[in-house]
N, C-alpha and C positions, 0 to 999 in steps of 0.2 A: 577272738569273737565267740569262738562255741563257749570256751570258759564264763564269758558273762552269759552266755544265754543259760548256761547251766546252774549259774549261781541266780542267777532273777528266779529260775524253775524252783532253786532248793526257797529260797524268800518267801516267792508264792506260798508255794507248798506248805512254810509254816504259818504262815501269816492269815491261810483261809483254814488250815485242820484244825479244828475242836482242841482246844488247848485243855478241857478238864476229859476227868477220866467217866462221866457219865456216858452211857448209850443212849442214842438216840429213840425215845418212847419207852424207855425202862421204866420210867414212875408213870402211874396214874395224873393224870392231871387235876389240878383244885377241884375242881366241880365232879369228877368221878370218884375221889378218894371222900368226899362229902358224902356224893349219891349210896355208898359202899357203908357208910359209919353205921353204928346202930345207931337206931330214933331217928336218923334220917327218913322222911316222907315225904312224897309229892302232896305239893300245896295245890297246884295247879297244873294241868299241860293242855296240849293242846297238837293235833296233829295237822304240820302247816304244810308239808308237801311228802311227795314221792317221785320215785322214780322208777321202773320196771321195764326188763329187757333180760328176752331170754332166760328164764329164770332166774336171773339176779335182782335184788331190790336195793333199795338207801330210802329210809321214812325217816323224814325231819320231824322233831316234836320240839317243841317251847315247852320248857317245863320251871315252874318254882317249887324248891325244895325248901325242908324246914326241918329245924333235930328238935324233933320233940323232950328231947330236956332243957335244951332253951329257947323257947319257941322265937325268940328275937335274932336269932343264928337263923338266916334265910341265904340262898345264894339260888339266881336266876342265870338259865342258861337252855343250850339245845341240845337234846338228845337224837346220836345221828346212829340208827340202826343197816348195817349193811349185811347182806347174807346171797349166798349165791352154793346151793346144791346144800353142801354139809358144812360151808366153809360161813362161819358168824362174825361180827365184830359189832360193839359197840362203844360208840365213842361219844365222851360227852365234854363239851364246850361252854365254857362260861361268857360272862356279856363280853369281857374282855377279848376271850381268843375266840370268839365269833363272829366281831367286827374287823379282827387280824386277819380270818380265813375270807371273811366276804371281802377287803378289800382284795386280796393275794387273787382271788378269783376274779375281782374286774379288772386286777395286774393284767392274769393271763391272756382274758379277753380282750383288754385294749393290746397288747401285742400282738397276737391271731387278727387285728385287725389293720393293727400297720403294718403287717408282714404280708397281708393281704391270703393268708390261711395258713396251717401245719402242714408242714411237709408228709410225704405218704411214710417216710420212714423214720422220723421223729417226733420226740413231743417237747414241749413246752412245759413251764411249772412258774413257780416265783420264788425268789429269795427268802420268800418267809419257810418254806417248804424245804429246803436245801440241806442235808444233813452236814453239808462242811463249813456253813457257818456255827458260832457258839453262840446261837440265841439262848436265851434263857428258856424256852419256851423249849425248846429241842428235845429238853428230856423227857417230856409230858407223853402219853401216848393221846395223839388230837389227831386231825385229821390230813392228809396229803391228799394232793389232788396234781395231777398230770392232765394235758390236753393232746392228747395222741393220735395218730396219724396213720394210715399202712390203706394194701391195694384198693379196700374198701370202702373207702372213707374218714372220717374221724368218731371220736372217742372221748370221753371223758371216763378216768381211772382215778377211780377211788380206793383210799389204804389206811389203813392208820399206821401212826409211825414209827417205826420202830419192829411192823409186822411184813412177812412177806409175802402175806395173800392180800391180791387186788383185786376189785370188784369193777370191770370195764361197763361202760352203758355207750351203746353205739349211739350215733347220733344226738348226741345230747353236748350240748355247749357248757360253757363254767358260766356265764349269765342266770343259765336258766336257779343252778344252784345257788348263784348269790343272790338271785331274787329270792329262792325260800328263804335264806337266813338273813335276810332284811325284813322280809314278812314276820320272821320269828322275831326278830329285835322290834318290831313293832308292838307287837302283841306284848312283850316281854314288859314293854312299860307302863301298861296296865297291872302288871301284879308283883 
């Protein structure tokens, strides 16, 4: 008996680890390594929400870019600004892994809500988020999100991937942020 539990454990174990040799948020993601190019420029943004607690921040922007050598090379997406004392990050999300992160965050949400809340000593996240699967996505540096729990209340922990400063906002739910990045996908389709 222990011998099959032990051999299901090794199965597991290779079946959910990352089978390439990428780390997790090691590359830039499309829309950062764009935002980064020369002649890349903001066409457009627009600042569609925030968040502020304790001197930490996170300011969503919808933004369209454009490489001005060939001005028909455009890519839309959201600019996610976090900083907290000396500690900065920003990450930027295209339409694609914007609609990935807002659904992952109404994941979290509808569980927080069948579970009927986060426990005081753990958090929540979603699958899309999880560095032991090998999504393609995994290697991008985007965005993570935790719904966390302890004596005080709850939390939402913001991170980007692959980094290991996190940006906590007490009292703040994963709705409230997939509302801004549905707001930003709105806007977004105007330009």
């Amino acid at each position: 008996m222990k011998l099959r539990i032990a051999m299901c454990l090794i199965v597991f174990a290779f079946a959910a680890w990352p089978q390439s040799d990428v780390q997790p948020g090691s590359q830039p993601s499309p829309m950062e390594a764009f935002a980064n190019t020369q002649g890349a420029r903001i066409i457009w943004f627009n600042e569609v929400g925030r968040m502020e607690h304790d001197g930490r921040s996170v300011v969503i922007t919808a933004l369209a870019l454009q490489d001005s050598a060939q001005p028909a090379h455009k890519m839309r997406g959201v600019k996610i600004d976090l900083s907290s004392g000396g500690s900065h990050d920003t990450i930027y999300l295209d339409e694609e892994s914007t609609a990935r992160t807002r659904a992952a965050l109404e994941e979290i949400a509808n569980a927080v809500s069948r579970s009927g809340g986060v426990r005081a000593s753990g958090c929540m996240g979603a699958k899309e988020f999880w560095p032991l699967y090998d999504w393609p996505w995994n290697k991008y540096h985007e965005l993570n999100v935790d719904y966390c729990g302890d004596t005080t209340g709850s939390a939402l922990v913001l991170y980007g991937r692959g980094k290991s400063t996190s940006f906590r906002f007490e009292g703040e739910h994963p709705m409230g942020l997939a509302g801004m990045l549905g707001d930003a996908m709105e806007q977004l389709k105007q330009h």
